[in-house]
C-alpha positions in Angstrom: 106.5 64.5 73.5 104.0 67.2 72.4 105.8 70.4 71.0 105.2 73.6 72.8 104.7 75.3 69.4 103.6 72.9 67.4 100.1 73.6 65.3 96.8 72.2 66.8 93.9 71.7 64.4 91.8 74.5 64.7 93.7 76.5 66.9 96.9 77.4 64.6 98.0 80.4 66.4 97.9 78.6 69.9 100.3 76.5 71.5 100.1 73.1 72.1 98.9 71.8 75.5 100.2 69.9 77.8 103.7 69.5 76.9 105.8 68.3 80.2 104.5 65.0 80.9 103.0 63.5 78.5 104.7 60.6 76.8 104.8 60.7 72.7 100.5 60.6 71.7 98.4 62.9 69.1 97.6 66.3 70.5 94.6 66.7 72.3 91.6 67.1 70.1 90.2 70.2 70.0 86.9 72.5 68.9 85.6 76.4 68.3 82.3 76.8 69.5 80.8 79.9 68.3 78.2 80.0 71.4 81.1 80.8 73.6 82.4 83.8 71.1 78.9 85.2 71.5 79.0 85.2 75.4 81.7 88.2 74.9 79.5 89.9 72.2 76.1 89.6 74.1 78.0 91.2 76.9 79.9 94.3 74.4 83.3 93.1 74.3 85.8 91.3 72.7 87.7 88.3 74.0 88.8 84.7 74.3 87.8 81.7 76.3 89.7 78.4 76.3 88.9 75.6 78.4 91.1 72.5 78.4 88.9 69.1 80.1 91.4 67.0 81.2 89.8 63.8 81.0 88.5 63.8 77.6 92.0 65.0 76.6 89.9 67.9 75.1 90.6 71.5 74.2 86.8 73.8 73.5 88.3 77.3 73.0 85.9 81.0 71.9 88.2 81.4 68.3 91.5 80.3 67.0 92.8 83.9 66.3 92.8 85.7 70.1 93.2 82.3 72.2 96.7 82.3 70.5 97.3 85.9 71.1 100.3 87.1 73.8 99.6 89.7 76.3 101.2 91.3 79.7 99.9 88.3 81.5 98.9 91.6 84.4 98.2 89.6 88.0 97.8 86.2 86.5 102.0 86.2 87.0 101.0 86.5 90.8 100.9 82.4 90.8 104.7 82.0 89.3 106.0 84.9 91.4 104.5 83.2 94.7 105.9 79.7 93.4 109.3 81.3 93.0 109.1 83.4 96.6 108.6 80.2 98.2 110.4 77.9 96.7 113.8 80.0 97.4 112.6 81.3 100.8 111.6 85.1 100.1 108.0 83.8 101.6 108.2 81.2 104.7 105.1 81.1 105.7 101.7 81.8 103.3 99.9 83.0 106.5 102.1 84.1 109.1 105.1 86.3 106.7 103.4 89.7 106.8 104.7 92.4 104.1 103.8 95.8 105.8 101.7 98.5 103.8 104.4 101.1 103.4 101.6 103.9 103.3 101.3 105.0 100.0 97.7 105.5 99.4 96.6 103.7 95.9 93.2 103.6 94.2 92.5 100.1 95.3 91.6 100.4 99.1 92.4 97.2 99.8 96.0 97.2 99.2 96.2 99.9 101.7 97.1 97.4 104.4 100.0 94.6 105.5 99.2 91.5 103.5 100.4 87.8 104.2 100.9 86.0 100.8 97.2 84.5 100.9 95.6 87.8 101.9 97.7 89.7 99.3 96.6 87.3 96.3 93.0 87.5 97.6 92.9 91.0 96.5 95.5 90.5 94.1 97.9 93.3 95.9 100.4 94.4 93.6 102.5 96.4 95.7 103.2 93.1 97.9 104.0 91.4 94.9 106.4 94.0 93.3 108.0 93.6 96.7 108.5 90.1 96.4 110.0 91.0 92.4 112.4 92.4 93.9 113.6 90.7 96.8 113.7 87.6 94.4 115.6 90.0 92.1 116.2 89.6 88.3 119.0 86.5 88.2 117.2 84.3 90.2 113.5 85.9 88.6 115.1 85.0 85.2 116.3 81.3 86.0 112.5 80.1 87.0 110.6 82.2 84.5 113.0 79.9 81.8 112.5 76.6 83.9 108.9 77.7 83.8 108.8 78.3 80.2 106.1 81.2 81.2 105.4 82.7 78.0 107.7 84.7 75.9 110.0 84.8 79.4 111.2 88.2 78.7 111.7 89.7 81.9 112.6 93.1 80.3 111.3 96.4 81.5 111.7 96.4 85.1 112.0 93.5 87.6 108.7 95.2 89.2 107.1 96.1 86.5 107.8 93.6 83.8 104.7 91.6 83.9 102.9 94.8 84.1 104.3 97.2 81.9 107.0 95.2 80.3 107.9 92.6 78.0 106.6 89.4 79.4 103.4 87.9 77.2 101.6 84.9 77.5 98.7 83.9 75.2 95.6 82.1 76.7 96.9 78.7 75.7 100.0 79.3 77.0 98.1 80.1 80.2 96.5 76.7 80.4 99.8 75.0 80.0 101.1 76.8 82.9 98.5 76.5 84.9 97.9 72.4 84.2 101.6 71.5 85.1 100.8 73.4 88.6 97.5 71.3 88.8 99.6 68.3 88.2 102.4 69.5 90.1 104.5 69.0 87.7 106.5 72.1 87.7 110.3 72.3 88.7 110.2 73.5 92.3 109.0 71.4 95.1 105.3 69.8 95.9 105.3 71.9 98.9 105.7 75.5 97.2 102.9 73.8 94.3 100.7 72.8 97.3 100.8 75.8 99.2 100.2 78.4 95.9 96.9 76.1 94.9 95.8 76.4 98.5 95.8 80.2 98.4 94.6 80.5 95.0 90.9 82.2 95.3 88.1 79.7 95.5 84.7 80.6 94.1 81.9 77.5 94.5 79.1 76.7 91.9 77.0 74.2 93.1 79.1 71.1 93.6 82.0 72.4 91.7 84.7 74.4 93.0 86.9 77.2 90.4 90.3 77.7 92.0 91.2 81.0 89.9 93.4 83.9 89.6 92.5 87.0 88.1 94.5 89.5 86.4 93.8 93.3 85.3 96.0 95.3 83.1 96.4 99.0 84.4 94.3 98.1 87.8 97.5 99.6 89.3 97.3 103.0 87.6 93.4 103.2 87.9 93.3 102.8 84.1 92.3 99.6 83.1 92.4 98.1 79.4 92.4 94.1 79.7 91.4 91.2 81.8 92.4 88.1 82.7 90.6 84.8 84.9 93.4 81.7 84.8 92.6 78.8 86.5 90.9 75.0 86.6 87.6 73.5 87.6 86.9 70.7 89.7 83.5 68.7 89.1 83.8 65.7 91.1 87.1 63.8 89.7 86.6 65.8 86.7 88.9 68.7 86.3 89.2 71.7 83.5 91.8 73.8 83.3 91.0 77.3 81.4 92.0 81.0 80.5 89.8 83.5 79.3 90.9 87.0 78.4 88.6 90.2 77.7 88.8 93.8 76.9 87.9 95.8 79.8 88.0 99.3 79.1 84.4 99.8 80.5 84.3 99.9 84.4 81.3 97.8 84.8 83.0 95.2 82.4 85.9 94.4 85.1 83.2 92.6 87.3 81.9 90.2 84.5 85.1 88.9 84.0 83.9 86.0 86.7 80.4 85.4 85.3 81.4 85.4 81.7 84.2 82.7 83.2 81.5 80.6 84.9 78.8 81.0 82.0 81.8 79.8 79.5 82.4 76.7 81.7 79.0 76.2 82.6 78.6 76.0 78.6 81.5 73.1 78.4 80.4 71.3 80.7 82.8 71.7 83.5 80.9 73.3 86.0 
């Protein structure tokens, strides 16, 4: 079995990918491509791309310094917090459970309604989700961010506000690793609660292909935002890539090329 930590090639500071199912083989093989570093610098920022092509057992990543770098994993945690809510009940029903806007009015307009589970991680809604934090509540929170193995899984800080403010991290490889074992699913809770959070998952579609991703913003909640996140996989044909990319977003009109720098970095692998 692949090591979760073990060193891979180029990417020393990242994590090994995937690591649940595999059975006992070399790591996947793996490549920096400097054209991908210089989509973030043609667009004046810093950050990290990694894609991971299933097929060719293949990992194409930006750098081998910042794709093995932690940080709050923001709204990207929406797709384990949704895993957990339905797996133990706190969420029914993706489309029919309705969490009702309590009224506070917060810079994102769009949170200022009731929200199902699809609509709410549609416009990534974190009051729904600190909500659902809490019903889950930090015992049971805990045990499936460990059976997870999400990150650093330090739930510290706040049971609504540790992904957020807190201590959880999570580095772009760790990400993909997360992410592949859903695409698989091959995590420990039940096909149904896998099936339903990839069905709700925001679809974009290029051409033939379709990007099932979740983005993630830190400070979006505040109205002061710092870093972003897109998580996610792409499906050309029978030909899927799972990926993380991660960018400083300091700049307003920086938030909204978080997707095109995502499509242009997969468009350059060859995924999309």
């Amino acid at each position: 079995m692949i090591t979760r930590r073990a060193t891979l090639g180029l990417l020393t500071a990242a994590t090994v990918l995937p690591s649940r199912t595999l059975a006992a083989v070399a790591p996947p093989r793996s490549e920096i491509r400097d054209s991908l570093a210089k989509r973030f610098k043609d667009a004046g920022t810093a950050g990290t791309f990694v894609g991971y092509k299933v097929d060719d057992y293949l990992i194409i990543a930006s750098d081998k310094d910042r794709s093995g770098e932690a940080q709050l994993p923001a709204s990207t945690f929406k797709i384990p917090n949704s895993l957990i809510a339905l797996e133990l009940g706190v969420v029914q029903d993706a489309d029919k459970d309705v969490f009702p806007w309590d009224g506070v009015k917060r810079p994102i307009e769009a949170w200022n309604k009731d929200h199902t589970l699809r609509s709410a991680i549609a416009v990534s809604a974190v009051p729904v989700y600190q909500e659902i934090a809490r019903r889950i509540g930090q015992e049971r929170m805990q045990k499936y961010v460990d059976l997870f193995d999400y990150g650093n899984r330090d739930i510290g800080g706040g049971i609504d506000q540790f992904w957020l403010t807190g201590a959880l991290r999570i580095d772009p490889i760790e990400q993909i690793d997360f992410v592949d074992r859903l695409r698989r699913r091959a995590l420990p809770v039940s096909q149904r609660s896998q099936d339903v959070v990839a069905d709700i998952l925001p679809v974009t579609k290029v051409g033939e292909s379709i990007i099932r991703v979740k983005s993630g913003l830190l400070g979006a909640e505040r109205g002061d935002p710092s870093l972003g996140w897109m998580v996610g996989w792409a499906e050309k044909g029978s030909a899927h890539t799972v990926f993380a990319l991660n960018m400083d977003c300091r700049e307003p009109g920086l938030i909204a090329q978080r997707m095109p720098l995502t499509q242009a970095c997969l468009t350059d692998i060859g995924a999309i």
